[in-house]
C-alpha positions in Angstrom: -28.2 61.3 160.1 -25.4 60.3 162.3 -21.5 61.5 161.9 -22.3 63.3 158.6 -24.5 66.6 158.6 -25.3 66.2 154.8 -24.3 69.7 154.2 -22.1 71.3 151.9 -21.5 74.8 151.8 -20.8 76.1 148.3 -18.9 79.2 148.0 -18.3 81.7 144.5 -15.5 84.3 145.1 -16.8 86.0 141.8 -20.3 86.9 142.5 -19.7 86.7 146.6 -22.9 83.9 146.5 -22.8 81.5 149.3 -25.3 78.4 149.7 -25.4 75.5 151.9 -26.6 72.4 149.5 -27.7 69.0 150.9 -24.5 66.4 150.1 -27.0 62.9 148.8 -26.1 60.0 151.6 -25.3 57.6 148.8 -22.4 60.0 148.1 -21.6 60.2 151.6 -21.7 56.2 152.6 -19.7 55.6 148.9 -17.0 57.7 149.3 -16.1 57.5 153.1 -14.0 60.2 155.1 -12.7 63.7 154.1 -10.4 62.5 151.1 -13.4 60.0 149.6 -15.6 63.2 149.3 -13.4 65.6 148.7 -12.1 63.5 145.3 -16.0 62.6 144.3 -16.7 66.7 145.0 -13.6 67.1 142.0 -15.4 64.6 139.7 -16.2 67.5 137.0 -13.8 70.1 137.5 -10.3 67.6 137.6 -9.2 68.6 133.7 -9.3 72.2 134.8 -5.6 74.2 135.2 -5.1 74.4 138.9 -5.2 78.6 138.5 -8.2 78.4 136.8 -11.2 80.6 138.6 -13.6 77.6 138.2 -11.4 74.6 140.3 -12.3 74.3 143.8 -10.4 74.3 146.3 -12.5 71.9 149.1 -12.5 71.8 152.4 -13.7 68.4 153.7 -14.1 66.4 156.8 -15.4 62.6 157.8 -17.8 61.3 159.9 -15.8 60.7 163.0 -14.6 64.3 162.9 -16.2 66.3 166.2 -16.5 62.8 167.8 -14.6 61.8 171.0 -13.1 59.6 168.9 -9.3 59.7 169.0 -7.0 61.6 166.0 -10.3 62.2 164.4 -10.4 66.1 164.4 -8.7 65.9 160.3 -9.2 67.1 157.3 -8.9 66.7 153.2 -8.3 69.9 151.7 -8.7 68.8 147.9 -7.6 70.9 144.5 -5.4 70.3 141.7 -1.9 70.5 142.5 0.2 73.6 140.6 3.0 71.7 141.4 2.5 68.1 140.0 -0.6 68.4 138.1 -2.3 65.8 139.7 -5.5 65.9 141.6 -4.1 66.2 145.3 -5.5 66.1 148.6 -3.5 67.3 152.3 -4.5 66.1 155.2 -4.4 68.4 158.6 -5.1 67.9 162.4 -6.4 71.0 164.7 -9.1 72.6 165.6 -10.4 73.8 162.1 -11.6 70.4 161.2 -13.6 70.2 164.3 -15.2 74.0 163.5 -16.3 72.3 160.1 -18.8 70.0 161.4 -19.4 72.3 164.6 -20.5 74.8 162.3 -22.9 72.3 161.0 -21.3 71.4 157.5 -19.0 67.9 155.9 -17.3 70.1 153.3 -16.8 73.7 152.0 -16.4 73.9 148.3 -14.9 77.1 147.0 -14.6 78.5 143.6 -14.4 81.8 141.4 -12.0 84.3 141.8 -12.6 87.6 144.1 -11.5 91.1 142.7 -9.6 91.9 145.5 -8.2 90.1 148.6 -10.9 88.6 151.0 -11.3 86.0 153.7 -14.2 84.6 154.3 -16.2 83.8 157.7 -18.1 81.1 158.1 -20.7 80.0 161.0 -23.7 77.9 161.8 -26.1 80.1 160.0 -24.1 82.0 157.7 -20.8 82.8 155.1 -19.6 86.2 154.6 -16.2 87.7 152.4 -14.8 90.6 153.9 -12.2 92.8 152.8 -8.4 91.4 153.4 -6.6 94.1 151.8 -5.1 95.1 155.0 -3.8 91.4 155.6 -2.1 91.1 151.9 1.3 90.7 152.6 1.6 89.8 156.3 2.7 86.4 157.2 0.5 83.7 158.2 1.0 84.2 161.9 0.4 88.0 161.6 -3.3 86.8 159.8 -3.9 84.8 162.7 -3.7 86.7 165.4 -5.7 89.8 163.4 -8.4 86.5 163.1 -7.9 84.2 165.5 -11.1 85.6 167.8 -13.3 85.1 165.2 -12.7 81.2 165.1 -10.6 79.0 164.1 -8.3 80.3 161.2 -6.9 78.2 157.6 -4.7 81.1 156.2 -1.8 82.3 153.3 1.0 84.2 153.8 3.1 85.8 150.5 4.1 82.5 149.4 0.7 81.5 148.6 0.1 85.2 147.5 2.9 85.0 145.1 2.0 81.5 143.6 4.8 79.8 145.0 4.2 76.2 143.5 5.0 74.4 147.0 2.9 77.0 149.4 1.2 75.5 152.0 -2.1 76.6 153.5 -1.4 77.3 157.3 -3.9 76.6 160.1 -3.9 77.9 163.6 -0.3 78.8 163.4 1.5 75.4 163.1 -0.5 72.8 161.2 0.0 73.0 157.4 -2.0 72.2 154.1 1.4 71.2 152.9 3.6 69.7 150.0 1.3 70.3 146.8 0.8 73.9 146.7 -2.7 74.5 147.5 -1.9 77.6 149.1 -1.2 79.2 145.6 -4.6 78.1 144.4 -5.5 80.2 147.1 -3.5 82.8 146.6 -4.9 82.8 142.8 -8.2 83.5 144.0 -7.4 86.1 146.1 -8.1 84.8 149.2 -6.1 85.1 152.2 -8.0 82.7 155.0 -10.9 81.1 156.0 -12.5 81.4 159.3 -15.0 79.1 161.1 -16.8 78.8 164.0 -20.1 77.3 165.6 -21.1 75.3 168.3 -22.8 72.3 166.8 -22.6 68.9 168.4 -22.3 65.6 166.7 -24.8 63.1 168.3 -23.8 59.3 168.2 -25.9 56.3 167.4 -24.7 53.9 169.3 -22.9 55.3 172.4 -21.7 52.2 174.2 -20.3 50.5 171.0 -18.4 53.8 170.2 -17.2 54.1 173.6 -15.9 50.3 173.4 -14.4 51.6 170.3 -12.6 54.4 171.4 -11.4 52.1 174.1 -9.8 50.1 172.0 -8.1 52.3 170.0 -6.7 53.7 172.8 -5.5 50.6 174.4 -3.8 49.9 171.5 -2.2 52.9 171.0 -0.6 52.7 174.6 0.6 49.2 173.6 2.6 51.0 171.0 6.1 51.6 172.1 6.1 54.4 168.9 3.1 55.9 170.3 3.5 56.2 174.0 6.5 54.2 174.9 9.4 56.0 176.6 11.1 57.5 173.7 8.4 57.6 171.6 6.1 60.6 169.7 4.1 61.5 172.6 7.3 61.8 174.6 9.0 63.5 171.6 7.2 64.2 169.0 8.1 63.1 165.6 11.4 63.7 165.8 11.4 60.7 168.0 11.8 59.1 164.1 14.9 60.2 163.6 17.0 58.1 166.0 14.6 54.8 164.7 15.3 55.5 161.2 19.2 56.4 161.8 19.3 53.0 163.5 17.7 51.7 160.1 20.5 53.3 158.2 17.4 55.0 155.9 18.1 58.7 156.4 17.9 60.5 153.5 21.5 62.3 153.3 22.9 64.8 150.9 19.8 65.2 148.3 19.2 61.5 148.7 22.5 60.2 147.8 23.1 58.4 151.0 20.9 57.1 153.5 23.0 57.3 156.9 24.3 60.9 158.6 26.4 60.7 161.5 25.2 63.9 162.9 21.4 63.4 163.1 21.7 62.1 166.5 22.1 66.3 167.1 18.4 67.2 166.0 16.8 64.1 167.7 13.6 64.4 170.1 15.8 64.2 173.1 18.0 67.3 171.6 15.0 69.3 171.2 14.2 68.6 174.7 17.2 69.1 176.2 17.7 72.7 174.1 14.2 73.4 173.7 12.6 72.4 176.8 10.1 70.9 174.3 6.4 70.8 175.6 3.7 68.7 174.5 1.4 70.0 172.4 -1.1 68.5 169.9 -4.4 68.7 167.8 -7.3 69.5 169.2 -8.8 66.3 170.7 -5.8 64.1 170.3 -4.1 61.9 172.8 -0.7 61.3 171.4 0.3 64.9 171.3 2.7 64.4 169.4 3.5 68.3 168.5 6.3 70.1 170.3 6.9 73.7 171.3 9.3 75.5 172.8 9.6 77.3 176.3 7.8 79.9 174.9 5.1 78.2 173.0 6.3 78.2 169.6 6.5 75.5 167.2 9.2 73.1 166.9 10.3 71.1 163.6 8.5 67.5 163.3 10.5 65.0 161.8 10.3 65.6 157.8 11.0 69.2 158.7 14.2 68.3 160.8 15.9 65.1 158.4 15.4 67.4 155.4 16.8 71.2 156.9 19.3 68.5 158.6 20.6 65.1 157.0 19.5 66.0 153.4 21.6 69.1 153.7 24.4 67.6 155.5 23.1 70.2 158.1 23.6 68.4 162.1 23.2 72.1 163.5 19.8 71.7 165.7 19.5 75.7 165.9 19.7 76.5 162.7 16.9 74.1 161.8 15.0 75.5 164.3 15.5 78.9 162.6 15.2 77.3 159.2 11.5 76.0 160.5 10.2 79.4 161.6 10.9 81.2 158.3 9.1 78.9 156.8 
């Protein structure tokens, strides 16, 4: 099989069991990418309360993640979400979603509940809990760099602990599981992060029409004035967006009661740049690069991050969103 590995790695925090289960390719070529399996893999479990020991939380990637292909190193993590109910799925970039399928796996499925705090490590051959009793509590960048040479790293920190019904997942520092909580089903099962790693390689069927392919994407994407043009997201990031949707008059402003703020032009990409010395940085594999950090490597705010610490609190003070960012 090509793209896919057909393997699913099953995972019970209760009894510490771990098995890796062939995924059937009907299931796979039915319900395409990370979200289409990761909502098929919920099929019996989506009446279930979002805290219950028994609802997975899944882990899932698509066929074109640990290709060459471009943006494709994503993935679906899939649960119920605490905060709306619903069946809910995040999508993240990074390195983790390439570990997935280079450790030889399309999706982890976990479920139970462990007695005490764990993370769990996963490789090509094998899935081990360890004790995480010493990582309770610390922040999500604290978990990473006590994990971070063990693989790549999808962690908590005490808002997920504390079932904070909006707690995002963190992975490798600055990409987040975010906006439906799936960090407190986490949390509820007592496990603070997930670690993977392996060195598997994805072969490709047909190389030359996947490298026409790839070639087209990317000659569109450098058509895209958004994409690549001079004040665009690779230039800027996302908070490029802010001047283009300013311009639109469709900020939302003061808890969404208006939709234009006269000081966003003060948290635009150029204003991180120019206070930030913004750097490009990105998800593993991606050409857009469309992340920012600051002279000294730390994240800035992408676009949702900045109009809603800025225009939907009638907030135009760049540093203080900044700030607002990192404590979150």
């Amino acid at each position: 099989m090509f793209g896919w590995t057909g393997k699913i790695l099953k995972i019970d925090l209760s009894s510490g069991r771990a098995v890796r289960e062939d995924v059937p390719a009907d299931v796979l070529y039915e319900y395409l990418g990370g979200r289409g399996l990761g909502i098929r893999l919920m099929r019996d479990y989506f009446r279930l309360d979002p805290f219950s020991p028994e609802m997975p939380l899944i882990f899932t990637v698509g066929p074109l993640c640990g290709t060459p292909s471009p943006t494709s190193a994503r993935m679906s993590v899939v649960s119920r979400s605490p905060l709306t109910n619903t069946i809910y799925d995040s999508s993240c970039g990074g390195l983790f979603a390439h570990k997935i399928k280079a450790a030889g796996l399309d999706a982890i499925m976990i479920t139970g509940k462990s007695r005490r705090p764990v993370y769990i490590q996963v490789t090509e051959t094998d899935a081990a809990l360890y004790d995480a009793s010493g990582l309770w509590g610390n922040d999500t960048l604290e978990t990473m760099s006590a994990l971070m040479d063990k693989g790549s790293v999808a962690a908590i920190g005490p808002a997920g602990e504390n079932g904070v019904l909006f707690a995002n997942i963190m992975v490798n520092a600055s990409n987040s599981v975010g906006r439906g909580g799936l960090g407190a089903v986490m949390g509820s099962k007592n496990l603070k992060a997930v670690v993977v790693n392996g060195g598997r390689r994805v072969e490709i069927a047909q190389k030359e029409s996947f490298k026409k392919g790839q070639e087209d994407v990317m000659r569109l994407f450098k058509a895209s004035p958004i994409i690549f043009g001079e004040l665009g997201i690779s230039e800027y990031g996302t908070p490029a967006l802010v001047d283009l949707i300013r311009q639109r008059r469709m900020v939302p402003t003061e808890n969404f009661r208006k939709t234009f703020f006269e000081g966003a032009g003060n948290y635009s990409g150029p204003s991180f740049k120019r206070h930030y010395k913004a750097k490009k940085e990105g998800c593993f594999g991606c050409p857009i690069r469309c992340k920012k950090v600051d002279s000294c490597g730390k994240a800035l705010p992408e676009y949702e991050t900045a109009s809603h610490f800025g225009a939907l609190n009638r907030n135009s003070d760049i540093h203080s969103i900044v700030k607002s960012n990192e404590l979150c």
